[in-house]
C-alpha positions in Angstrom: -51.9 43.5 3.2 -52.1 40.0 1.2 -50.4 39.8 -2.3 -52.2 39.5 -5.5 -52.4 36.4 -7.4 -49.0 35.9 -9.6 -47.4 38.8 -7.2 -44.6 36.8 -5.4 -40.9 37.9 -5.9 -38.6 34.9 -7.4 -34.9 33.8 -6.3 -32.6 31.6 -7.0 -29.5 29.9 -5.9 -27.5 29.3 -9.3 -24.6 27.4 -9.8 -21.1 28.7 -10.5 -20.0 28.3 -13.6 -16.8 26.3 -15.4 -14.4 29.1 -13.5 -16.1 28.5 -9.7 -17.9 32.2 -10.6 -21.8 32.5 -10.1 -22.8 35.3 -12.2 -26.3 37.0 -10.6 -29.3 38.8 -12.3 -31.2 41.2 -10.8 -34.7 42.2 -12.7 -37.2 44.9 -12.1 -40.9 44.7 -13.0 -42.5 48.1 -14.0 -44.5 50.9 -12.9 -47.8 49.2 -11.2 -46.9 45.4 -12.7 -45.4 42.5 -10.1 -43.3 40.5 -10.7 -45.6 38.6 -12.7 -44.2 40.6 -16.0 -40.5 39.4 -15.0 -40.7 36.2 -13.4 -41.3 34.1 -16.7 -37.7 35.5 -18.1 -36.2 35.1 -14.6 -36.9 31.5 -14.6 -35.6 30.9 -18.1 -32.2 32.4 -16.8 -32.1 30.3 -13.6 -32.2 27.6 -15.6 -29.1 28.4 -17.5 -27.6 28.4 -13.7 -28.0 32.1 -13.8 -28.3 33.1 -9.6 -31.6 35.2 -10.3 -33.9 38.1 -8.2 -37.1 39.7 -9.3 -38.4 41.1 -6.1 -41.6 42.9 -5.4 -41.6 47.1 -5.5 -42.9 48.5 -2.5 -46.6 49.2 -3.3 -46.8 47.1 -5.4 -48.7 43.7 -5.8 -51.7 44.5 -3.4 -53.8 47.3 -4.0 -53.1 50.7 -6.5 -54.6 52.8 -2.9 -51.3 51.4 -1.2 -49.1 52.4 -3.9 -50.6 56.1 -3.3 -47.7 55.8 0.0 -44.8 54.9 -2.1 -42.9 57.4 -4.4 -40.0 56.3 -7.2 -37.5 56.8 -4.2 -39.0 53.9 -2.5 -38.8 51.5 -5.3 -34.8 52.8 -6.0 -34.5 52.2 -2.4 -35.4 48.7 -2.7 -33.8 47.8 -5.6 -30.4 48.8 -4.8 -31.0 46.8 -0.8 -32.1 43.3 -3.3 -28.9 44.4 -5.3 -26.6 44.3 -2.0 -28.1 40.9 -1.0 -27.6 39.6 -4.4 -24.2 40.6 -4.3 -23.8 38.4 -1.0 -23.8 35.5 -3.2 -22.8 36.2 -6.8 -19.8 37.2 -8.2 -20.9 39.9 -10.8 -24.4 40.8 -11.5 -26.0 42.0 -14.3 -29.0 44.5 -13.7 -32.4 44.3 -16.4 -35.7 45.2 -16.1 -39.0 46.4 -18.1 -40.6 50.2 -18.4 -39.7 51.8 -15.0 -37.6 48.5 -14.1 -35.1 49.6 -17.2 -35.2 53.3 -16.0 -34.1 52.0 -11.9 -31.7 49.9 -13.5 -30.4 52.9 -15.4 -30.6 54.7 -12.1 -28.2 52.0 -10.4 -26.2 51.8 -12.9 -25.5 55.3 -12.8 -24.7 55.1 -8.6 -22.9 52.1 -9.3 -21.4 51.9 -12.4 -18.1 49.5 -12.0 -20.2 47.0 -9.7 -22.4 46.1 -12.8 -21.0 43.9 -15.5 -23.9 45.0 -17.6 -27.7 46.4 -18.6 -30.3 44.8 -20.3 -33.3 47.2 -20.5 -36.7 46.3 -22.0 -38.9 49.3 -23.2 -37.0 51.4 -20.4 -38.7 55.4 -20.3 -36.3 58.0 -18.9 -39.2 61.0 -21.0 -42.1 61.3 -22.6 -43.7 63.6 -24.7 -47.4 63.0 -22.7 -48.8 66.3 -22.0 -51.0 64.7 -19.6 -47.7 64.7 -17.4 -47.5 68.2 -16.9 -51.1 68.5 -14.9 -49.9 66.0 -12.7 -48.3 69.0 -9.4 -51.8 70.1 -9.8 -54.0 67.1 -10.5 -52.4 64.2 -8.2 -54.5 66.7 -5.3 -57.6 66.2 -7.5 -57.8 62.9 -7.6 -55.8 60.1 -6.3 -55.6 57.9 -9.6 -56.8 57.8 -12.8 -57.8 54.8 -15.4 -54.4 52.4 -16.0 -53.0 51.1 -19.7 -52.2 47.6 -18.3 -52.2 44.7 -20.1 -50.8 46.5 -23.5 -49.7 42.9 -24.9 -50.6 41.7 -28.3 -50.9 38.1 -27.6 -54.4 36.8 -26.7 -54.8 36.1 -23.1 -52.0 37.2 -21.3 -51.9 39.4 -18.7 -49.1 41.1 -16.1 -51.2 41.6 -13.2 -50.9 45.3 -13.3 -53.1 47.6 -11.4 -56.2 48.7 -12.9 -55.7 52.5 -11.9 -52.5 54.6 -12.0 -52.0 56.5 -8.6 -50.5 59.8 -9.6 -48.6 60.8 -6.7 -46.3 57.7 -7.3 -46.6 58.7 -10.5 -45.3 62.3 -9.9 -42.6 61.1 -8.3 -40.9 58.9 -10.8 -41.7 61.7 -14.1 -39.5 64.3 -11.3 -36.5 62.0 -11.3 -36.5 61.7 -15.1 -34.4 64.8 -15.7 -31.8 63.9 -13.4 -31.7 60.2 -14.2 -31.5 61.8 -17.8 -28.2 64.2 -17.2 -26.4 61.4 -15.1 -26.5 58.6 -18.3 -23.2 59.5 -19.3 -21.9 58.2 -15.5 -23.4 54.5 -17.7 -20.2 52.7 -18.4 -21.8 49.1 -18.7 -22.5 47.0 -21.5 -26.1 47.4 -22.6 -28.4 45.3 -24.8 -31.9 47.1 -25.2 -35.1 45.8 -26.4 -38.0 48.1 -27.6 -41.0 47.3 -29.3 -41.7 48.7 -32.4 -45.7 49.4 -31.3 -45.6 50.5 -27.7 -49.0 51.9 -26.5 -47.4 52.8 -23.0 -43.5 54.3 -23.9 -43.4 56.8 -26.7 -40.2 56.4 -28.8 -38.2 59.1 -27.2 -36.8 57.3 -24.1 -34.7 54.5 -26.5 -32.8 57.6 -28.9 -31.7 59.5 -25.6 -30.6 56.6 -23.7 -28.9 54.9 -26.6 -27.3 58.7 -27.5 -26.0 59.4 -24.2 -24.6 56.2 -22.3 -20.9 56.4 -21.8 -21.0 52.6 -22.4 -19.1 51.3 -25.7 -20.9 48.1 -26.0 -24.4 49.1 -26.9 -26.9 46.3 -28.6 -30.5 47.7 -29.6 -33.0 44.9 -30.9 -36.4 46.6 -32.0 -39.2 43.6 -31.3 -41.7 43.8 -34.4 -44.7 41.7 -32.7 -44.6 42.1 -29.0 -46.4 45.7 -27.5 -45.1 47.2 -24.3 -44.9 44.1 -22.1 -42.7 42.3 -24.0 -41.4 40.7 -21.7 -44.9 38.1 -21.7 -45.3 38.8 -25.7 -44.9 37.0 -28.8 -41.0 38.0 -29.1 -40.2 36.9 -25.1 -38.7 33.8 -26.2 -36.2 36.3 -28.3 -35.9 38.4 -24.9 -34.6 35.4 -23.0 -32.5 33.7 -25.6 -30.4 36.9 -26.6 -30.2 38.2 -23.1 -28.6 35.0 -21.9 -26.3 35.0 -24.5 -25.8 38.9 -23.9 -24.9 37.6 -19.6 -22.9 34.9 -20.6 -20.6 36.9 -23.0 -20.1 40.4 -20.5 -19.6 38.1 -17.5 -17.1 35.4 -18.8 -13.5 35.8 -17.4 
């Protein structure tokens, strides 16, 4: 099936840095998004010579009655097979990503923790206090998906190309792996700078507090964004995203 507009991964090569090292990022786009949300931030750190991949979830990028075949294992899957590749031609990799792109690079990071040289997580959710969630064993064989919260960004005009419907079985999947992605945080040794917005209409507060509270990692940033919504990573305080987070990979990767 054909992509969506704005749905294409991106790569690129970097160049090694003043030691011969070429330091690689790996970033995750979110629950029913593209890389569409990602690839403006991936581009800002190729250009700082950063060897960068944002590649397309399974599902995702084509139509929300596709995603109805993929589950959160699929999307793990794939993240840890463009991690592999990436590590084919970087020296040390630093793993980021937004929503459920934070939470599956908590989830490698906990697999893999002395391979990463560090996190950066943008309104990650590991919980969430929805009661909606707990229908979902029975409802997903109701009804194969319900009306989406895309586009939660308070600038005019931008969007992330998300899906306009939120399959539920996909959806299932991922809210089952929470408790165990939850009770392996502690296996998180990694430096991590978070981002969460201080109005999120998609991630309730609770995922930040019991990520930030149970990381085994010592260097632990948290920057609360006051005028960017969930998809921060296209918002008014992306340009703070970018500029911190490239500091954030210069400093945990330098020899």
């Amino acid at each position: 099936m054909a992509l969506a507009p704005h749905a294409d991964p991106f790569t690129s090569d970097g160049t090694p840095d003043a030691s011969g090292r070429r330091v690689g990022v790996l970033l995750s786009h979110g629950f029913t998004g593209s890389p569409a949300s990602i690839v403006p931030w991936g581009q800002y750190l190729a250009e700082q010579g950063y060897a960068v991949s944002v590649p397309l979830l399974p599902g995702h990028g084509t139509t929300w009655q596709e995603m109805c075949t993929t589950t959160f294992a699929d999307y793990a899957e794939a993240l840890e097979q463009e991690f592999e590749k990436l590590q084919a031609r970087a020296d040390t990799i630093v793993v980021g990503g937004l929503s459920m792109g934070g939470c599956l690079a908590l989830w490698l990071a906990e697999r893999r923790p002395a391979d990463l040289a560090g996190l950066v997580l943008v309104n990650p959710i590991v919980k969430s206090v929805n009661r909606q969630l707990l229908a979902l064993p029975v409802l997903k064989h109701l009804t194969k998906a319900v009306p989406a919260i895309g586009d939660d960004i308070k600038m005019p005009g931008v969007s992330e190309y998300a899906y306009a419907k939120t399959p539920l079985k996909p959806l299932h999947s991922m809210v089952r792996t929470w408790p165990q992605i939850r009770a392996d945080l502690p296996k998180v040794t990694a430096p991590l700078l978070m981002f969460r917005s201080a109005e999120d209409h998609v991630v309730d507060p609770t995922s930040g507090p019991i990520i930030l509270g149970s990381v085994s990692s010592r260097d632990v940033t948290e920057r609360v964004l006051e005028n960017s919504y969930h998809v921060a990573t296209l918002d008014n305080d992306a340009p703070q995203i970018f500029e911190e987070s490239a500091a954030f990979i210069h400093r945990v990767t330098s020899p």
